[in-house]
N, C-alpha and C positions, 0 to 999 in steps of 0.2 A: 504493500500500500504506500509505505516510503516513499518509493519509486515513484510512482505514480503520479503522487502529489508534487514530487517536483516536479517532475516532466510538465505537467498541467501549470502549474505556479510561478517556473520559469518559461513559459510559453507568454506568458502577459507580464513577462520585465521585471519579473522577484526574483530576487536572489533566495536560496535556499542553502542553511547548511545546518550538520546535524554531531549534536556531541553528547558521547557517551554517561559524562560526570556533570555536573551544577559548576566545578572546577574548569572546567576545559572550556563551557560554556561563557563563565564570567570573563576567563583572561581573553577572551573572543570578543566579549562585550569594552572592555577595557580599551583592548587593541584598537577597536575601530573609531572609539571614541578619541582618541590619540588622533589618529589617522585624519579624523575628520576634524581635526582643529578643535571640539570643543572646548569653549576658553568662557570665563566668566566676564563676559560682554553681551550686548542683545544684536541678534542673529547668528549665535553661537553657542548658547546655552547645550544643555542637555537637560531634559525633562523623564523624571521614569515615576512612573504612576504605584501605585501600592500593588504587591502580589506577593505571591507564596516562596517562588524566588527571590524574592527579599530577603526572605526567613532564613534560606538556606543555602546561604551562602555568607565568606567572609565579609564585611564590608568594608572593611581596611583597603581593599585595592580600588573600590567604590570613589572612597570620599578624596582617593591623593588624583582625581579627578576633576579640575577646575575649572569650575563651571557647570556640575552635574550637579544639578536641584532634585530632592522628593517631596519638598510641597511645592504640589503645581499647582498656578495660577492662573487666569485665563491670558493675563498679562505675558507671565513668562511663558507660558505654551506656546503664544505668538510670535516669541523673540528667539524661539529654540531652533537649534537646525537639527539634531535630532532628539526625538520624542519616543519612549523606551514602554511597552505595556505586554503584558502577559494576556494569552488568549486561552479561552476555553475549549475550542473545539478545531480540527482544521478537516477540509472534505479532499478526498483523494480524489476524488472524477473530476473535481471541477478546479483543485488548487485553492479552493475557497478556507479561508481563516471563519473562525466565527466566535465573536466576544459577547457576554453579559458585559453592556457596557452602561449598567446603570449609574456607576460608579460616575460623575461629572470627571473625575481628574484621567479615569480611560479614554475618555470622548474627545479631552482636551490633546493629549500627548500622541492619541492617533490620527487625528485630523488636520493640526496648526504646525508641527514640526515642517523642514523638507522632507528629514529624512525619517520613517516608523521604522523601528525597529520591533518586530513582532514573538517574544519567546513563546513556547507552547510545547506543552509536555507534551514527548515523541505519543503516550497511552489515550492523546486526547484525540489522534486520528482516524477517521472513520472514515469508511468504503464512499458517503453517496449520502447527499439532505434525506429520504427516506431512514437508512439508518441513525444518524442522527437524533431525525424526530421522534423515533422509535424509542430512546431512551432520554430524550433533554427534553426538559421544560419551559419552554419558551412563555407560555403564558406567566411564568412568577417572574418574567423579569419584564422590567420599565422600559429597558432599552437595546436591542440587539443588535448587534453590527456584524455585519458579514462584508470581508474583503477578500479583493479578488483584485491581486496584484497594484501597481502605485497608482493614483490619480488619473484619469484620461478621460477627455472629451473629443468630440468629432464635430461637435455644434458651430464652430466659426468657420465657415465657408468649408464646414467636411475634410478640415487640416484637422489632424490627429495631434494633441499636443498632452502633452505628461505634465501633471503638478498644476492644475487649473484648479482645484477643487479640493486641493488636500494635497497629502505627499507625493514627490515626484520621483521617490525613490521605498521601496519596501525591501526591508530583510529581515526574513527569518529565519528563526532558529530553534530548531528542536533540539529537546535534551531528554535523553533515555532515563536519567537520573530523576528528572522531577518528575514526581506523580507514578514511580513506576516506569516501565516498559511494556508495551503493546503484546 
């Protein structure tokens, strides 16, 4: 199913990658945050929204991170270039991500960032929205969000342009560690 969901997820401009540990995953997260400049300035920020990967993990390599905020605000979700949130669910057929994003500071970090960075325990992957629905509750949450790779519209003159509407860039990252393995 792995497989799959990449194939499908890097079909529509996500990057996909997947680690074994909560460990291999963070220095992943660290690295890219380097990478991408985040610096304590606005349009540099980094925003990560509250999740279970929070818990467990060191946060030591977190915080010598400057410019990496965890109370987000709609202000600094706006100024961030990347915006860091864990997802509930992800579909193998289609590459689609799927969040309980009742939470406001989810909403904020996945949408106003350039760049979403998406974690999702590898055990939250399912074959297909049928199975899914089969086992999730969508009616006890306020708010759902299903993504399906970065930002894209076709509406100005049928020019296809990335990042109009939210991130211009998605990656995610499954970790076999969090929540178990599949």
């Amino acid at each position: 199913m792995f497989e799959q969901f990449k194939t499908r997820a890097e079909g529509v401009s996500a990057e996909v990658h997947r680690f074994a540990t909560n460990a291999e995953a963070l220095d992943f997260l660290v690295e890219l945050l380097r990478a991408e400049g985040v610096a304590d300035q606005p349009g540099q920020y980094g925003v990560f929204a509250d999740c279970p990967f929070l818990g467990a993990v060191d946060w030591r390599q977190l915080e010598e991170v400057a410019g990496l905020w965890f109370e987000v605000t709609r202000d600094r979700a706006a100024g961030a270039k990347v915006g860091i949130s864990q997802m509930d669910w992800a579909l193998a057929d289609t590459g689609t991500l799927v969040q309980d994003a009742t939470a406001i500071d989810k909403r904020l970090v996945s949408t106003l960032p350039t760049i979403h960075v998406a974690l999702i325990a590898t055990s939250g992957l399912r074959p297909d929205m049928p199975a899914w629905l089969g086992e999730a509750r969508p009616d006890n949450a306020g708010y759902l969000a299903m993504i399906t790779g970065p930002s894209r519209t076709a509406d100005i003159e049928r020019v296809l342009t990335i990042g109009v509407h939210g991130p211009e860039r998605l990656v995610i990252v499954f970790v076999d560690q969090l929540g178990g393995t599949n």
